[in-house]
C-alpha positions in Angstrom: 0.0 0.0 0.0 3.2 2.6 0.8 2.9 2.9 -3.2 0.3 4.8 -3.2 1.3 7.0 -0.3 -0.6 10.6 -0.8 0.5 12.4 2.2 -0.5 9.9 4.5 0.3 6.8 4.8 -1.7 3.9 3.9 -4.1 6.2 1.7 -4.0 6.8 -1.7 -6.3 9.9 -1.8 -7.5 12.5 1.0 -10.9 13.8 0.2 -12.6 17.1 2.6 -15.9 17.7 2.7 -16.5 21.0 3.3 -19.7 23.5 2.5 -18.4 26.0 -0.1 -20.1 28.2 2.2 -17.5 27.9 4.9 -14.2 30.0 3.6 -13.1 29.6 7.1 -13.1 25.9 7.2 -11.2 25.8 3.7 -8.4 28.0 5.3 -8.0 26.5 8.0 -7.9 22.8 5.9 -5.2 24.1 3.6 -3.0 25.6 6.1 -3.2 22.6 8.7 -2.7 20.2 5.6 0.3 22.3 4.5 1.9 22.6 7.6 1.7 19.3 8.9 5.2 17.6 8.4 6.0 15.9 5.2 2.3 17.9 4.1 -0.9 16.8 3.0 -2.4 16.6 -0.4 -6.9 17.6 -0.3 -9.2 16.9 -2.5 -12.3 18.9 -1.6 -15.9 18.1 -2.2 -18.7 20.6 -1.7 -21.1 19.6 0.7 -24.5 19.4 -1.3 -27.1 21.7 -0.8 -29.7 20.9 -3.1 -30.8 17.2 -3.3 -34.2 15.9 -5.6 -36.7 14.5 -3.7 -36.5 11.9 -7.0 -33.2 10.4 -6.1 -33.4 9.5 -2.4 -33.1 5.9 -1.6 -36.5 3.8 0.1 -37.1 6.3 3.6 -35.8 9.2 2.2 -38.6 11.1 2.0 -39.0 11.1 5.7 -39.9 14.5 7.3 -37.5 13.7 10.4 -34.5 13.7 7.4 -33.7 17.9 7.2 -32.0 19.1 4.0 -28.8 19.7 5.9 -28.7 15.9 6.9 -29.5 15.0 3.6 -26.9 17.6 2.2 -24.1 16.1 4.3 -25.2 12.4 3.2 -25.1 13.0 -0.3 -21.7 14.5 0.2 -20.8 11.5 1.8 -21.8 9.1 -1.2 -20.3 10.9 -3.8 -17.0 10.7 -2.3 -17.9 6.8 -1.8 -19.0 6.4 -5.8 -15.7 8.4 -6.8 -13.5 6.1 -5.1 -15.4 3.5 -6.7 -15.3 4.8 -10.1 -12.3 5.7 -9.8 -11.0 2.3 -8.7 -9.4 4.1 -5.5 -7.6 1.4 -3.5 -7.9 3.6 -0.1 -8.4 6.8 0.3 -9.6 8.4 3.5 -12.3 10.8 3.8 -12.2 14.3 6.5 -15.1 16.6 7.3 -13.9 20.4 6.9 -13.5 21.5 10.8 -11.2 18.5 11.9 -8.2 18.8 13.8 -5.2 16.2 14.1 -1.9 16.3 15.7 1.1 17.4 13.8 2.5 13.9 14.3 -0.5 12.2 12.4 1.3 10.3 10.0 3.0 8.4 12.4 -0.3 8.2 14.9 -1.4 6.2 11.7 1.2 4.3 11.5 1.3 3.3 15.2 -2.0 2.9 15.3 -2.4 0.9 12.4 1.0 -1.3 11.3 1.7 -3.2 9.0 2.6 -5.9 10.7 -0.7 -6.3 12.4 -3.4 -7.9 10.8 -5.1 -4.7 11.2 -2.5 -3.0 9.0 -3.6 -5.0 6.2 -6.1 -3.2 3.9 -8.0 -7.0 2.7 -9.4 -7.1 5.8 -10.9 -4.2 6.6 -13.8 -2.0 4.8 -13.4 0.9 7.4 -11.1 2.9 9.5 -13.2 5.1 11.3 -10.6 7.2 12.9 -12.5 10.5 13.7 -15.2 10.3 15.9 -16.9 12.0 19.0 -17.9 8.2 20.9 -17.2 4.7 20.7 -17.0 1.6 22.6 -15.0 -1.1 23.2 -17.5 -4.2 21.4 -19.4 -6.3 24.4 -19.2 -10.2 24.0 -23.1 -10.6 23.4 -23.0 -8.3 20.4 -21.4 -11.3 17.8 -18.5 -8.2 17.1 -15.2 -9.8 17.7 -13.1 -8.4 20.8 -9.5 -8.6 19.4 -7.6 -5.6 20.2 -4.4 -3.0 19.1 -3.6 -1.6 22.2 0.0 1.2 22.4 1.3 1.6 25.3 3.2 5.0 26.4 1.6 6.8 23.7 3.2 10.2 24.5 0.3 11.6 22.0 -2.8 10.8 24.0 -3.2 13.1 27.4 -3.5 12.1 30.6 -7.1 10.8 32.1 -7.9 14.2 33.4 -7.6 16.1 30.3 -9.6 13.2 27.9 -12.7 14.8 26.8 -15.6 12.0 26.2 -18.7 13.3 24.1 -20.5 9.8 23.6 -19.9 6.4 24.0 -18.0 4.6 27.1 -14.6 5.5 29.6 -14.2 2.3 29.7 -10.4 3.3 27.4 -9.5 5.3 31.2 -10.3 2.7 33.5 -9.5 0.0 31.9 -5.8 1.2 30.6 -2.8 3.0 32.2 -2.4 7.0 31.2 -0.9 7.2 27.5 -2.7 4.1 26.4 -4.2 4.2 22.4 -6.0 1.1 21.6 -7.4 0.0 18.3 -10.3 -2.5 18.4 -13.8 -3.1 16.2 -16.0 0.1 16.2 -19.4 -0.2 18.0 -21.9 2.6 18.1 -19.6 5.3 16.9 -20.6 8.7 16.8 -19.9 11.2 14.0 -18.2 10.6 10.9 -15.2 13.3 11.5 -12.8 11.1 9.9 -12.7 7.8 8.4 -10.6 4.9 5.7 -12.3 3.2 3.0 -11.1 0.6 1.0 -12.3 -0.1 -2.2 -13.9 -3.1 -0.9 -15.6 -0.9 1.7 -16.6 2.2 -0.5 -18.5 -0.6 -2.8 -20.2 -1.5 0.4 -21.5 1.5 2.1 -22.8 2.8 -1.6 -24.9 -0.1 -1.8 -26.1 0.5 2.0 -26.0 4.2 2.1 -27.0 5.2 -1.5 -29.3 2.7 -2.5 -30.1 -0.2 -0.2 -32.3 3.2 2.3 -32.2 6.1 4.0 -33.2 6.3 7.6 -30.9 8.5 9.7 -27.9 10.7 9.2 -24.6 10.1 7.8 -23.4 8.7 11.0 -25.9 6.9 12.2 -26.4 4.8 8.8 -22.2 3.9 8.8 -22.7 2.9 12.4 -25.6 0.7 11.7 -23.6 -1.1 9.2 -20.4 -1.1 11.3 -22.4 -2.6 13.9 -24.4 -5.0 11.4 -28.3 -4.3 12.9 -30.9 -2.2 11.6 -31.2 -4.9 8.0 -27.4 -3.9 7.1 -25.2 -6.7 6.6 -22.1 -6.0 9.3 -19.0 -4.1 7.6 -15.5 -4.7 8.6 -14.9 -1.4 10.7 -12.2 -0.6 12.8 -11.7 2.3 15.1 -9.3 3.9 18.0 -9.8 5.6 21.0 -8.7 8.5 21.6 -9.6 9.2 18.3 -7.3 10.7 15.9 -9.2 14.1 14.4 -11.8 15.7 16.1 -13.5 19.1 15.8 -11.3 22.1 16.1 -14.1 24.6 18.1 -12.5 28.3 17.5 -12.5 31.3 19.5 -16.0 33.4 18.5 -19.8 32.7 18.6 -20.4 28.9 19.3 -22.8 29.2 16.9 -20.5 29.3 14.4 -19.5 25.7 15.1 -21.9 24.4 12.5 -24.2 25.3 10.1 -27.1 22.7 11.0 -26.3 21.6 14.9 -27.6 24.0 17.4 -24.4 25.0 19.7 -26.0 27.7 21.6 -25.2 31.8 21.5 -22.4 31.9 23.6 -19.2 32.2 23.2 -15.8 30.7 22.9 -13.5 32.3 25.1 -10.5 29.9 23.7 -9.9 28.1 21.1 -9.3 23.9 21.8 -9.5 20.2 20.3 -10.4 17.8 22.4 -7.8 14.4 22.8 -5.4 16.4 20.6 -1.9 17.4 22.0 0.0 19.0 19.3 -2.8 20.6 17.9 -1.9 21.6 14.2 -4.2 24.3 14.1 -3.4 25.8 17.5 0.2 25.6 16.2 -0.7 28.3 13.2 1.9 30.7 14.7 4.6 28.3 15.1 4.8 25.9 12.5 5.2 28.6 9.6 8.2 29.9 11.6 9.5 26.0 11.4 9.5 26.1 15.1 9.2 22.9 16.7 8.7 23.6 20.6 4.9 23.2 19.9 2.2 24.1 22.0 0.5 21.3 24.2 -2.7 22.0 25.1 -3.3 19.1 27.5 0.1 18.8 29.1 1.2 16.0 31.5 0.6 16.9 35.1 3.4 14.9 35.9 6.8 13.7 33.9 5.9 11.4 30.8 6.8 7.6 32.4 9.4 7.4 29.3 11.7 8.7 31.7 12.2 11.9 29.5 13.3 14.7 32.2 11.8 17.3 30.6 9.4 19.7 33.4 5.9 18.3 33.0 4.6 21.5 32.8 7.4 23.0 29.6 6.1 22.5 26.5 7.6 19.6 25.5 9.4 18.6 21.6 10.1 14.7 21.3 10.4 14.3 18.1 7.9 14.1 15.0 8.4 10.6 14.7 6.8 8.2 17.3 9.2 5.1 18.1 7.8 2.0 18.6 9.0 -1.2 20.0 8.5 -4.6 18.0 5.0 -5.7 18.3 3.5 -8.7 20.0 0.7 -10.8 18.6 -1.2 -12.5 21.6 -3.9 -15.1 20.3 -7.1 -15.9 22.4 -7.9 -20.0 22.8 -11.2 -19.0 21.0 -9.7 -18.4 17.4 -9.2 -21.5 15.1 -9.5 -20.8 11.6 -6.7 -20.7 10.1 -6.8 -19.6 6.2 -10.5 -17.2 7.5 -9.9 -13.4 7.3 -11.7 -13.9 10.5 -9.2 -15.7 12.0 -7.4 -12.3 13.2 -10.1 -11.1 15.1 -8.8 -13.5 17.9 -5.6 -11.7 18.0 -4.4 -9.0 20.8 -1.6 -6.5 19.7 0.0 -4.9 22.2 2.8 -2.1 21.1 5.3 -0.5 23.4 6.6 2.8 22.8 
């Protein structure tokens, strides 16, 4: 897959949805993409405003669905039928007011390798890696367990700083401080960020464009992620913290989205929640080609590396993110051998 490397790794393509509407968003995009190290190459596809009535799948015309839920799905799907058309092998699709670290190509590669089974692109329709919830799958649910987990991930904040929206802490109780784990999505919120393979984009057009339409964007990938609602289960992966998340701006909350309600007040400061090195909160660094970057959830207390560095300084490791070889643990409970399935029984635990 590093052939078809397009900024990132793993992806051939980068695609941002984005309401032509929102200048600001576009900026901010373009700058964050080219100031994040090594850069990023956009695509950007205008969020749809205008939708017929005529070409809605079965449920479509529900009153419940407003025209900015159905502008964002349509967006949505015709990034998924470009990739197929286009006979994209992976590409991976961003919504225009995300935020990511300026390490993210290595967060991806940490949190995805290539020597995991995980890191392998036939075995996976979706990487939802931008999100505002998830949880770890429950037993009862028939979505396999196996997990990616990173220790002394000097990227993810300390418990006190980790800002849950939806979904389960189970990540904080069950892990030690600096712990990223990768693991089968279940009921994910918000589709900030997410891979596709080919495989997968053929998949969600079919459930998302044609099979119906009965909830937003979100809510529809998540029913197929988690197989219920009469879609046929997806592979789907995700990781928690995530890696992109909203980037909320100082200025009028309202401001925060065109069709969510966010209230009147405002903003006093600027923040992204789970995200250290915030690219865009680095806007006034990065062009200098500093690299003490600003940490907006700094360690209370030294980094368990065993770096020296005062907890409270703001701290410059290094843009890359060194791992130690991986270890593959296999549960009793997998058998299949030759089954694309048969890695779902697997545990990978990385040390930084």
């Amino acid at each position: 897959m590093r052939s078809y490397l397009r900024g990132v790794p793993e992806f051939q393509q980068i695609f941002v949805i984005n309401l032509p509407s929102r200048t600001d968003h576009r900026d901010s995009m373009s700058l964050a993409a080219a100031l994040t190290p090594g850069g990023l190459r956009l695509d950007y596809v205008g969020r749809v405003t205008n939708v017929s009535q005529k070409a809605l799948p079965p449920g479509g015309d529900d009153s419940r669905h407003k025209p900015g839920m159905i502008g964002a799905w349509r967006a949505h799907v015709n990034v998924l039928r470009t990739i197929v058309e286009q006979d994209i092998t992976s590409a991976l699709v961003l919504e225009g007011d995300v935020d990511w670290d300026v390490r993210i190509k290595s967060q991806i590669l940490s949190s995805v390798p290539s020597s995991s089974p995980y890191g392998d692109i036939r075995y996976w329709d979706t990487l939802w890696l931008g999100h505002c919830g998830t949880e770890f799958p429950k037993t009862d649910t028939g979505i396999h367990s196996g997990r990616v987990v990173i220790l002394n991930d000097e990227t993810v904040p300390e418990p006190q700083h980790f800002g849950k929206e939806w979904g389960s802490d189970a990540l904080m109780r069950e892990y030690p401080e600096h712990t990223r784990v990768v693991h089968r999505a279940r009921m994910n919120v918000c589709s900030l960020a997410y891979g596709i393979s080919q495989q997968g984009a053929r998949r969600l057009l079919y459930e998302l464009g044609i099979k119906k339409l009965n909830g937003a964007m979100d809510i529809m990938m998540r029913q197929a992620c988690d197989g219920n609602a009469g879609r046929a289960r997806h592979n789907c992966l995700t990781v928690q913290p995530q890696l992109f998340q909203h980037h909320r701006p100082v200025g009028s909350k309202a401001s925060f989205s065109e069709f969510e309600d966010h209230g009147e007040g405002i903003n006093d400061y600027a923040y992204t929640r789970n995200v250290r090195w915030s690219t865009r909160l680095n806007f006034g660094r990065l062009p200098r080609g500093e690299t003490q970057y600003f940490d907006q959830w700094q360690d209370v207390t030294v980094f368990k590396s065993g770096l020296s560095s005062p907890a409270k300084d703001i701290i410059h490791r290094s843009i890359s993110i060194s791992r130690g070889a991986p270890a593959l643990v296999r549960s009793a409970s997998t058998t299949a051998e030759d089954d694309p399935d048969e890695f779902d029984g697997y545990n990978l635990t990385c040390m930084a």
